[in-house]
C-alpha positions in Angstrom: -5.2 -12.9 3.9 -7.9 -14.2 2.1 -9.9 -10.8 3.1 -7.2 -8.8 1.4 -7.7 -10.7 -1.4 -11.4 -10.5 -1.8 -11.6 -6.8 -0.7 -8.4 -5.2 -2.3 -7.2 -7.6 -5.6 -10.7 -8.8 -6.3 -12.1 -5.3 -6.7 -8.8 -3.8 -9.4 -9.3 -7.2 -11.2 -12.8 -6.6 -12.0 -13.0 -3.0 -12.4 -9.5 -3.8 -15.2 -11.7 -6.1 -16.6 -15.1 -3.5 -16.9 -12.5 -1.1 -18.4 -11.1 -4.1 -20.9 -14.7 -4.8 -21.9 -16.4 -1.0 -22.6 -13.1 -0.8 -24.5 -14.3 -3.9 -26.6 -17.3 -3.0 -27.2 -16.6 1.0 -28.0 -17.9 2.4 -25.0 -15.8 5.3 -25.0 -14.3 6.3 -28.1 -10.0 7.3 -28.3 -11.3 11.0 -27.6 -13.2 10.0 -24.5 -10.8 7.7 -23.2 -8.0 10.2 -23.4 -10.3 12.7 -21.9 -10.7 10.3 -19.3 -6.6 10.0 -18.8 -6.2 13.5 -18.5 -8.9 13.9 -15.7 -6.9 11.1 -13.9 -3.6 12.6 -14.8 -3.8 16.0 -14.3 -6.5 16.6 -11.7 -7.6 13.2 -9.8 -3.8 12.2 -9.4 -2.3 15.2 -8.4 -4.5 15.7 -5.7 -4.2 12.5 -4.3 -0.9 12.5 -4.5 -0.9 15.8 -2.3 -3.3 15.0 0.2 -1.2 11.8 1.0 2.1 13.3 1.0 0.9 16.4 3.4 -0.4 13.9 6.0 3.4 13.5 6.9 5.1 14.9 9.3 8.7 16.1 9.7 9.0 14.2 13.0 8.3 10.8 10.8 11.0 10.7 8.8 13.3 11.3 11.2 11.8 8.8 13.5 13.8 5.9 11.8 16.7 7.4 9.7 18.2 3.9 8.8 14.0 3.4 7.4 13.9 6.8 5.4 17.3 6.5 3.8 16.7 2.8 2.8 13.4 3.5 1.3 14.4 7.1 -0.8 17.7 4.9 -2.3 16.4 2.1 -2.5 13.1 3.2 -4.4 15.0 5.4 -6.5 17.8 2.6 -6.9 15.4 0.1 -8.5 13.8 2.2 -10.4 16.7 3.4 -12.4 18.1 -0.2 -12.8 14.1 -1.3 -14.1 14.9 1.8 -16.8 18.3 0.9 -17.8 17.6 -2.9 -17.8 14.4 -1.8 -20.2 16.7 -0.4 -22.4 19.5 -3.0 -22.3 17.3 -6.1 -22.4 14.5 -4.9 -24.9 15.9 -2.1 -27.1 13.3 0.0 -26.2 14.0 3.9 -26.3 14.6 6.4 -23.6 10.7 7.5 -22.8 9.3 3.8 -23.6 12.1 2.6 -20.8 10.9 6.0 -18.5 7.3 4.4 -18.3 8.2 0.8 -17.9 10.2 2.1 -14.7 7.0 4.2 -13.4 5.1 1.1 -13.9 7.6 -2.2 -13.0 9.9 -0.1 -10.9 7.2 1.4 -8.8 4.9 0.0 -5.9 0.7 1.2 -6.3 1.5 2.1 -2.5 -1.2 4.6 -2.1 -3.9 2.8 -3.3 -3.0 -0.7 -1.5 -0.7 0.3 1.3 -2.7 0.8 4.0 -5.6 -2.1 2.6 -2.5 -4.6 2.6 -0.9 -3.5 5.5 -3.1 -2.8 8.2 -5.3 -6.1 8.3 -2.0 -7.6 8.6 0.2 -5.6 10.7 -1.8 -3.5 12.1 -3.0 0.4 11.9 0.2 1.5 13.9 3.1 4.3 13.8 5.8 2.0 12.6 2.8 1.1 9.5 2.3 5.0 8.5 5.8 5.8 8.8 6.5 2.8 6.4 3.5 3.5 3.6 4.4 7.4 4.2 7.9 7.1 3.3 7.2 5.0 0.2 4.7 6.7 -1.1 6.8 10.1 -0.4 9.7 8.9 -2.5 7.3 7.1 -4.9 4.9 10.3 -5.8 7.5 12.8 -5.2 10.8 11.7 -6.5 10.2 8.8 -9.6 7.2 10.3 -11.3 9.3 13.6 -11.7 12.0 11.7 -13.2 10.2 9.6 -15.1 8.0 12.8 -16.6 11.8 14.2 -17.2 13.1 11.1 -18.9 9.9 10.9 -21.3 10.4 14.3 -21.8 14.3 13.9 -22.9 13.5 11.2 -24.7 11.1 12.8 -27.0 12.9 16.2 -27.6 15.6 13.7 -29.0 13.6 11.8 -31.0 12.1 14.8 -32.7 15.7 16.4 -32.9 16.8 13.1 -34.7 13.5 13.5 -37.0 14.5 17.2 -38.3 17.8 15.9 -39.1 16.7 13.0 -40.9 14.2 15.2 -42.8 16.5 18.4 -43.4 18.9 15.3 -45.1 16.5 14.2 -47.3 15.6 17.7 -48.5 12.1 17.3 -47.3 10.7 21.1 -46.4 10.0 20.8 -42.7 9.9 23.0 -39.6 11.4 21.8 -36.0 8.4 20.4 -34.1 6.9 23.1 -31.9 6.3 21.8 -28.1 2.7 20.5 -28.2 2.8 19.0 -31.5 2.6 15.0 -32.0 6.8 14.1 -33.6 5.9 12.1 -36.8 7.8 11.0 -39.7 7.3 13.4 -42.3 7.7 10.8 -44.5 5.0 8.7 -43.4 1.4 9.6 -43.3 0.6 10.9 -39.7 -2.7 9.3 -39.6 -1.5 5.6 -40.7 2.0 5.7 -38.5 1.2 3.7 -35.6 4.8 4.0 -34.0 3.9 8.1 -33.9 4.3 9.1 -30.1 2.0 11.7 -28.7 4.3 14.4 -27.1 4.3 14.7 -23.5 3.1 18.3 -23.9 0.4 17.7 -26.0 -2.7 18.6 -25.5 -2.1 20.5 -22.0 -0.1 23.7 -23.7 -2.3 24.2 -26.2 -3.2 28.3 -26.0 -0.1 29.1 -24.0 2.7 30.9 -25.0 5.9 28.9 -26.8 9.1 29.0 -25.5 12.2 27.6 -27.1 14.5 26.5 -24.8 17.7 24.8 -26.7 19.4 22.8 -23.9 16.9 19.5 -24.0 17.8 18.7 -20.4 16.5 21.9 -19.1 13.4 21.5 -22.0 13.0 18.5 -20.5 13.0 19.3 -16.4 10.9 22.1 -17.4 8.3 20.4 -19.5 8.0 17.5 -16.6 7.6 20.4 -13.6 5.0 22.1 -15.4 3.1 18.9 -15.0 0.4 18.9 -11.7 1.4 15.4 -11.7 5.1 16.1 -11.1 4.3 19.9 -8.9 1.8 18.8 -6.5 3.9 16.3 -4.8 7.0 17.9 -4.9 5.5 20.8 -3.4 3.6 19.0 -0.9 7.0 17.2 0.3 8.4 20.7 0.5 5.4 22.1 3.1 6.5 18.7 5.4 10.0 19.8 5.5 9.0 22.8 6.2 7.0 22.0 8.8 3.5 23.9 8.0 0.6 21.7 8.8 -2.4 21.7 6.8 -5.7 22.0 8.8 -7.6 18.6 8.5 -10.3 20.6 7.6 -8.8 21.3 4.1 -7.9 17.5 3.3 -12.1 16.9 2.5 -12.4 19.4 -0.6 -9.1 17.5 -2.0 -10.4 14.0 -1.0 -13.2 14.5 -2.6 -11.9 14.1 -6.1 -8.6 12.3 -4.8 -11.2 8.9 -4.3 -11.6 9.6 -8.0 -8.5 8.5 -8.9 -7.8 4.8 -7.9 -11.4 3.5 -9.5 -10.6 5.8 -12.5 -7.2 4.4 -12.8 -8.5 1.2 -13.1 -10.8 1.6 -15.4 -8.5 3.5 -17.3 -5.6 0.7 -17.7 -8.6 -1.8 -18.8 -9.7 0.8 -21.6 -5.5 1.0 -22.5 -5.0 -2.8 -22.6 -8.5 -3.2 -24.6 -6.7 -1.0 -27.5 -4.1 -3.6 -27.9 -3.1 -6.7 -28.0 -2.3 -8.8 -24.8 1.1 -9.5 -24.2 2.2 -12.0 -21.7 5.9 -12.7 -23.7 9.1 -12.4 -21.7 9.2 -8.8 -21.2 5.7 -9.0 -19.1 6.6 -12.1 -17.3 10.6 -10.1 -16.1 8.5 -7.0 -15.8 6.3 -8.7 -12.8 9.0 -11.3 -11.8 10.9 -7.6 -10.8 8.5 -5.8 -9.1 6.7 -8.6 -7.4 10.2 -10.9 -6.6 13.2 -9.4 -7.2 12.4 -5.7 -5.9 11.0 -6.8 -2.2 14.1 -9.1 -2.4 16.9 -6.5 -2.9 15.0 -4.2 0.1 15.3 -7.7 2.7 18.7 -8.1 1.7 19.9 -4.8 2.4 17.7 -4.1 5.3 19.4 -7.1 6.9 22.8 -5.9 6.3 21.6 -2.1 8.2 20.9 -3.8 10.7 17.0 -4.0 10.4 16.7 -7.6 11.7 16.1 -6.7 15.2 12.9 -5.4 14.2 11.3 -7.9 11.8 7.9 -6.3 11.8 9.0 -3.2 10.5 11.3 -4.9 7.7 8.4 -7.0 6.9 6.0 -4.2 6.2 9.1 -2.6 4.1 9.4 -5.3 2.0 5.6 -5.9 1.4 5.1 -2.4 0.8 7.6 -2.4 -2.0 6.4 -5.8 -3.5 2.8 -4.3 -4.4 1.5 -4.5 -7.6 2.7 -1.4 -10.4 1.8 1.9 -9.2 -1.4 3.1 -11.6 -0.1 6.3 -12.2 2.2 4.1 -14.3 -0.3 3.0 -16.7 -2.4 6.1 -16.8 0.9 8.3 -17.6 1.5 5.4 -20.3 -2.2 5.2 -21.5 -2.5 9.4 -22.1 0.8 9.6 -23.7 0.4 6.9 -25.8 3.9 4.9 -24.9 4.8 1.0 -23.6 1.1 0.8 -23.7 0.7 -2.7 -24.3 3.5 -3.7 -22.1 2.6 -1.7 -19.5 -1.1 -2.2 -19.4 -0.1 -6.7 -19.6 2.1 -5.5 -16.9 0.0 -4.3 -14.4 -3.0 -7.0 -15.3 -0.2 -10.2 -14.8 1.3 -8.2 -11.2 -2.2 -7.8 -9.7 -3.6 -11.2 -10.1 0.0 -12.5 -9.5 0.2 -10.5 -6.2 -2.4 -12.5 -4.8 0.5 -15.6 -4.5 3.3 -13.4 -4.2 1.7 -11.6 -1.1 1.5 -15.0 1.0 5.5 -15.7 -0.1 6.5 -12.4 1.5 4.1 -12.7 4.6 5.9 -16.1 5.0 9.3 -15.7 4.5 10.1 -12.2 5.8 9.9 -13.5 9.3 12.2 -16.7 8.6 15.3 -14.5 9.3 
């Protein structure tokens, strides 16, 4: 254990903290580090995300049914109850609550799944059929939603902005997709609370579309993301059944290993730009992914029946008690939402992991 500590959690603290510093002292200006986002984002991620995914196999997710259904519901499960608790609890709106899901209602379980779990479990079937599945249902199914759910949420919010504008008289034209929702009653470049749209920068030069029904703006807007299209369509080639030649997966490692150190230095540039949090919302935020989320996944895995293989509900719940997944934070950091939430977040979770790791290793086997 103490080796997973020093090689894993060791290594994100003090790249988070190299971030947190060159953010300090204005190593990279907003441009840069929003340049550096969308490298993560919309290049690094996404082919991570598909290299992982593609590994799979058809044959390993049926291999342990009561395992694959438990770990696409429950994943899914938790992270719609961390979004609507968001919104209950703390008031925030719909796309602030969409990223505190990504990042409290999501394990990082392609960066630390197999560092955690192999050293203690062992590099074994039952361990890539556990990471695989998570990470499928993690990469491919709540990051689309998510995207979806910030999407929805800002095509309201710039709805509600017209109205409020076309009431007071104020000359005004509907926001085109792309352009940052402000106020027009505030000045754009004092307004903090402005939200940069997800669309932003990354349809600049393309041709608009206006498409009134926001939930189909919104699924549309989120699948023309790489971050939301590479996985889904890698999860589409497993259950197909095509194999990619392990030849291919080197030309999209190479900039896949990009990704995790970027990340990291990424959420330390995000949570240098504001102020550190560590009031109630940071302290449920970690309480729920590092406590109460591993605890829901041993409690129903006991009532399927998953007791009479402890190892494999042990590696379960460990896998789903990881820190926040960084593709949290870096969606949160380049769109410029819950950034000082998310960013105390995932700090607090990582060095808190470190205890929380031991309690799971511990208890799992008790029953």
């Amino acid at each position: 254990m103490g080796k997973i500590i020093i090689t894993d959690i060791v290594p994100i603290i003090v790249i988070m903290a190299l971030g947190y510093v060159c953010g300090k002292f204005h190593y990279f200006d907003n441009d840069q580090r929003q340049g550096l986002n969308k490298v993560v984002l919309n290049i690094a991620l996404p082919a991570a995300l598909f290299i992982s995914i593609v590994k799979a196999t058809r044959g390993m997710l049926a291999a342990d049914l009561t395992l694959t259904i438990l770990g696409f519901v429950g994943i899914i499960v938790m992270f719609m109850l961390s979004y609507f608790l968001c919104k209950l609890m703390f008031k925030h709106n719909t796309q602030e609550a969409a990223v505190c899901a990504l990042i409290a209602g999501s394990p990082t379980i392609g960066f630390l799944g197999f560092a955690v779990l192999d050293p203690i479990y062992g590099n074994t079937v039952s361990t890539n059929l556990v990471i695989a599945i998570i990470s499928i249902v993690v990469n491919a199914v709540t990051i689309p939603i998510g995207m979806y759910l910030i999407n929805l949420g800002q095509a309201r919010d710039n709805e509600k902005l017209a109205m409020a504008a076309a009431n007071k008289q104020l000359p005004t034209a509907a926001p085109a997709k792309g352009d940052v929702a402000v106020d027009p009653t505030k000045d754009p470049k004092t307004d903090k609370d402005a939200e940069i749209s997800v669309a932003a920068s990354d349809k600049k030069g393309k041709a608009k579309r206006h498409i009134k029904n926001k939930n189909v703006a919104a699924l549309v807007n989120a699948l023309e993301q790489p971050v939301c299209w590479a996985p889904i369509l890698a999860i589409i080639i497993v259950l197909i059944g095509i194999r990619i030649p392990d030849q291919v997966a080197p030309t999209f490692d190479l900039i896949a290993k990009a990704n995790s150190g970027v990340a990291v230095l990424a959420a330390g540039l995000a949570l240098s730009t504001v102020k550190f949090s560590f009031g109630w919302e940071t302290i449920w935020n970690t309480i729920y992914r590092l406590l109460i989320t591993p605890a829901a996944f041993l409690g129903v895995g006991l009532l399927c029946g998953m007791g009479h293989d402890i190892n494999k509900l042990a590696m379960l719940v460990l896998s789903v008690a990881l820190p926040p997944a960084f593709s949290g934070i870096i969606i949160s950091s380049r769109y410029n939402i819950y950034v000082k939430e998310g960013a105390s977040t995932t700090a607090v979770s990582t060095v808190a992991f470190a205890v929380t790791c031991l309690l799971w290793i511990w208890l799992v086997p008790k029953f």
